[in-house]
C-alpha positions in Angstrom: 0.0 0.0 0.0 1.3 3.5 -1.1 1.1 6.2 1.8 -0.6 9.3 0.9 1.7 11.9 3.6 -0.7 15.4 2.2 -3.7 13.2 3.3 -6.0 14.7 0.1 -8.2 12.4 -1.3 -8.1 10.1 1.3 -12.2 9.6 2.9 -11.8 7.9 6.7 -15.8 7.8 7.3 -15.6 10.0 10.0 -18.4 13.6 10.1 -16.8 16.8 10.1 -15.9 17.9 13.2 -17.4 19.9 15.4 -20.8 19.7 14.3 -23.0 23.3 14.2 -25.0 23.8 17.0 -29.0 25.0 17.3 -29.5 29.0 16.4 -30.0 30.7 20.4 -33.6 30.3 20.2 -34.0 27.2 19.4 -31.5 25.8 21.6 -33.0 27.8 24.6 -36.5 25.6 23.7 -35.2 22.5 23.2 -32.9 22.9 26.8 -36.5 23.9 28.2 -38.1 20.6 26.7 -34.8 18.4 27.6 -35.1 19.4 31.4 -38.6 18.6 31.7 -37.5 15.0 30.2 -34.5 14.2 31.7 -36.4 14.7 35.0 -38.4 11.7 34.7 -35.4 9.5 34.9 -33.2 8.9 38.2 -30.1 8.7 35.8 -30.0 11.2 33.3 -28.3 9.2 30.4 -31.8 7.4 30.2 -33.5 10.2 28.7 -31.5 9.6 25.8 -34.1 7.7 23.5 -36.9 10.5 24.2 -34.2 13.1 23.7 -33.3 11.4 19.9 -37.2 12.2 19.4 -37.1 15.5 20.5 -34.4 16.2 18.2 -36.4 14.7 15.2 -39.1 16.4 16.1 -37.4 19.7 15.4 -35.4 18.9 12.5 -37.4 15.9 11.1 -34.1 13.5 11.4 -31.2 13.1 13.7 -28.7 15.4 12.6 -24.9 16.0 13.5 -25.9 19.1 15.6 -29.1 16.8 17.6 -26.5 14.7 18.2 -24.3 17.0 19.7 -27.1 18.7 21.3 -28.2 15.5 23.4 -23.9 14.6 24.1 -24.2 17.9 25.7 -27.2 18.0 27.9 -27.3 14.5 29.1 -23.0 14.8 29.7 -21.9 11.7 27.0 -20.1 11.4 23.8 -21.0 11.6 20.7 -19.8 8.6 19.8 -22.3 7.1 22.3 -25.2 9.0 21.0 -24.8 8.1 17.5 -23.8 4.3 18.9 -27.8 4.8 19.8 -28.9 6.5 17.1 -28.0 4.5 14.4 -29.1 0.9 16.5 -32.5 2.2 16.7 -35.0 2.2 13.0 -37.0 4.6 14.3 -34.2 7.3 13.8 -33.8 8.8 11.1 -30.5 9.6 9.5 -31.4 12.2 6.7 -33.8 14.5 6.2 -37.3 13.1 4.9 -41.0 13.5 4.0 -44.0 14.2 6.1 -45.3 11.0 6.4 -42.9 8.0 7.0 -45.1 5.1 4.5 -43.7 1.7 6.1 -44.3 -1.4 4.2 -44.3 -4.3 6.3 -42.2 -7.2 4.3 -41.9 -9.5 7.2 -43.2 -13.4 6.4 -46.6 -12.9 7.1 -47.3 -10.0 5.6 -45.1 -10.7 2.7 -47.2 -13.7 2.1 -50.8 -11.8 2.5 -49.4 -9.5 0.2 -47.0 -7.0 1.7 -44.0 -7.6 -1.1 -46.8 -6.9 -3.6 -47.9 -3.7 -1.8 -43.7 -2.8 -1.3 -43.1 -3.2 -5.3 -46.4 -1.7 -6.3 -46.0 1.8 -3.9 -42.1 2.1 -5.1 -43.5 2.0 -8.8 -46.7 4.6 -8.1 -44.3 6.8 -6.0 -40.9 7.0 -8.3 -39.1 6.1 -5.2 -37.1 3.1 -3.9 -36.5 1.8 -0.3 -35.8 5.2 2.3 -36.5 7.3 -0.4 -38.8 10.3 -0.6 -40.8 11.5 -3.4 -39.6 15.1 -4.6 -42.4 17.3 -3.2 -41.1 15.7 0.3 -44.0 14.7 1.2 -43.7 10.7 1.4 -40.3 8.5 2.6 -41.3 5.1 1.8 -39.6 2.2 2.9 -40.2 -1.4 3.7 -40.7 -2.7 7.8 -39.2 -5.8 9.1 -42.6 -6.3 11.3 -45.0 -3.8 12.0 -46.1 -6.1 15.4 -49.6 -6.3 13.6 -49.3 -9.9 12.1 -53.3 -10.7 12.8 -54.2 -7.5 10.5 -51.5 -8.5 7.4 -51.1 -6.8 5.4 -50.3 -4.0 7.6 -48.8 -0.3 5.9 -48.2 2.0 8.7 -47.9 5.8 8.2 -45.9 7.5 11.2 -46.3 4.6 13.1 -50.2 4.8 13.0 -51.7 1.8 11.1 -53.1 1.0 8.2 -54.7 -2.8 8.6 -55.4 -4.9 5.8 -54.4 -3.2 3.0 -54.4 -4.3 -1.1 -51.9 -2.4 -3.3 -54.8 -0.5 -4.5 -56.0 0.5 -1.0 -52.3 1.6 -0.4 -51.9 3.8 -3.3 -54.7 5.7 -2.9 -53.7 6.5 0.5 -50.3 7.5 -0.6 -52.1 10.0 -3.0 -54.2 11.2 -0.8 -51.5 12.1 1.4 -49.5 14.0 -1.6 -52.4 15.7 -2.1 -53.4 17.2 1.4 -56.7 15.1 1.6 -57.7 13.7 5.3 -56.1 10.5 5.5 -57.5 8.2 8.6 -55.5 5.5 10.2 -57.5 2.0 10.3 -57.3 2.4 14.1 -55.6 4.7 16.7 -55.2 8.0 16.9 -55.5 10.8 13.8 -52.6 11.0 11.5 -49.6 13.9 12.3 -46.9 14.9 10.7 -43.5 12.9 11.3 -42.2 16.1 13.3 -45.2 15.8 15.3 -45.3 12.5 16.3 -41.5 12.7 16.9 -42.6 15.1 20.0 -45.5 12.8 21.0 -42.8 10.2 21.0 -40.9 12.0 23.1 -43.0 11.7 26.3 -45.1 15.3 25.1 -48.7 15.1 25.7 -50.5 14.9 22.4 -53.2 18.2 22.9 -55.1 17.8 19.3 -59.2 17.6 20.2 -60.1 14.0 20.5 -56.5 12.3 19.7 -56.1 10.6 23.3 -59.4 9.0 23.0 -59.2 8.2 19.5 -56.3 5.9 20.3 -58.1 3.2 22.1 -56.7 -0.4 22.8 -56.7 -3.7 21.1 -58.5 -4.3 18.4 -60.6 -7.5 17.9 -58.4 -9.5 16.2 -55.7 -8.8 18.4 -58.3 -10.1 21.0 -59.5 -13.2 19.5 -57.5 -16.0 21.4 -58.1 -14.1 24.6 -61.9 -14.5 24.1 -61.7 -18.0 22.9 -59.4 -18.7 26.1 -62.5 -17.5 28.1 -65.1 -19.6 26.4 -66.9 -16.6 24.1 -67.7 -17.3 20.7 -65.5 -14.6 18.8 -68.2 -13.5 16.1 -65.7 -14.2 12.9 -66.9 -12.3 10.5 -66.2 -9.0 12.2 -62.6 -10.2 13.4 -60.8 -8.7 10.3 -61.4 -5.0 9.7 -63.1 -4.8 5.7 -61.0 -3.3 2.9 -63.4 -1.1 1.9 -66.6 -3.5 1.5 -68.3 -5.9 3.9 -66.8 -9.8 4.3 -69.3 -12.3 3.4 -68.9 -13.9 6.9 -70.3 -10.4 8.4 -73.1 -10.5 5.6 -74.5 -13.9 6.1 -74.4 -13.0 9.6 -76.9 -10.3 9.0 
């Protein structure tokens, strides 16, 4: 191996260093925000993972400066904030859209049709895996397991779910989104923006009209084995949320 002694040309993988920190004001907020956190934990350095969201939530990804900005409040490195940062999925690395469109490609789903839906939406959209269309409005990318295997196929949008879904049912969603129309979640709370549910993440109460309610608990599939366990009849035909149109199990049981 020749030795380069100027250095030029030679990339090590390492950021530039020291990364920019948050203009005044915004600092001054997000110190405000970090307090309140890091005081529901007996050891500061636990904050970290709500502290990762907080920064998201400001800049829509974890950035070189929301790195440095949690190192400094919660007294680590940065090499131990981005250790965490970059274990996690749920952090972002680079700036992108609005809504975060997961695809989950896990086995079940992938079976019921989640590869189909994955292939389908990178095709509508322009887009391939952790990619965002160019309005920056949708980052789609594909979910090792969305934890939702009794409603596969499952899409989730900023971590709110989307149950049962057909290519079809998925790309209109995805349009709707691009376009600005209301876009409801099969279950759980109203959709946000990716910013905003980054702060709700954080341990921030979420203050939109209706939202806390909205969430609710298991849903009846989810619920099935618990009932049978207890010697109900589980009424079948209502187990799996309709894509759009009655099942014929709920029909004939009309």
């Amino acid at each position: 191996m020749t030795a380069n002694p100027t250095g030029q040309g030679v990339g090590l993988g390492m950021p530039q260093l020291p990364a920019p920190d948050f203009p005044a004001d915004v600092r001054a907020r997000l110190e405000a925000d970090a307090k309140e956190v890091i005081a529901r934990y007996p050891d500061s350095r636990s904050a970290l993972l709500p502290l990762l969201h907080l920064t998201q939530a400001e800049e829509g990804f974890v950035s070189r400066t929301g790195v440095r900005f949690c190192a400094e409040v919660l007294g680590l490195t940065t090499a131990e904030v981005t250790a965490v940062a970059t274990f996690y999925t749920m952090y972002r690395r680079k700036a992108s859209g609005d809504y975060q469109v997961g695809v989950c490609t896990n086995t079940l789903c992938a079976v019921m049709g989640g590869d189909a839906i994955f292939d389908e939406l990178k095709e509508h959209l322009g887009v391939g895996n952790n990619e965002t269309t160019p309005d920056g409005k949708v980052t789609l990318e594909h979910i090792e397991c969305n934890a939702a295997c009794d409603y596969a196929p499952v899409v989730m949008v900023n971590w709110e779910f989307f149950d049962n879904q057909t290519p079809e049912s998925a790309k209109a969603m995805v349009d709707d989104l691009i376009a600005g129309r209301p876009v409801a979640p099969t279950r759980g709370a109203p959709l946000c923006t990716y910013k905003e549910t980054a702060r709700i993440l954080a341990g921030f109460p979420d203050e939109r009209e209706g939202a806390v309610e909205a969430s609710g608990g298991a849903g009846p599939a989810s619920l099935i084995g618990l009932r049978i366990a207890r010697g109900e009849t589980p009424q079948l035909g209502k187990v799996v949320h309709p894509r759009g149109e009655a099942s014929a199990a709920t029909e004939e049981g009309e």
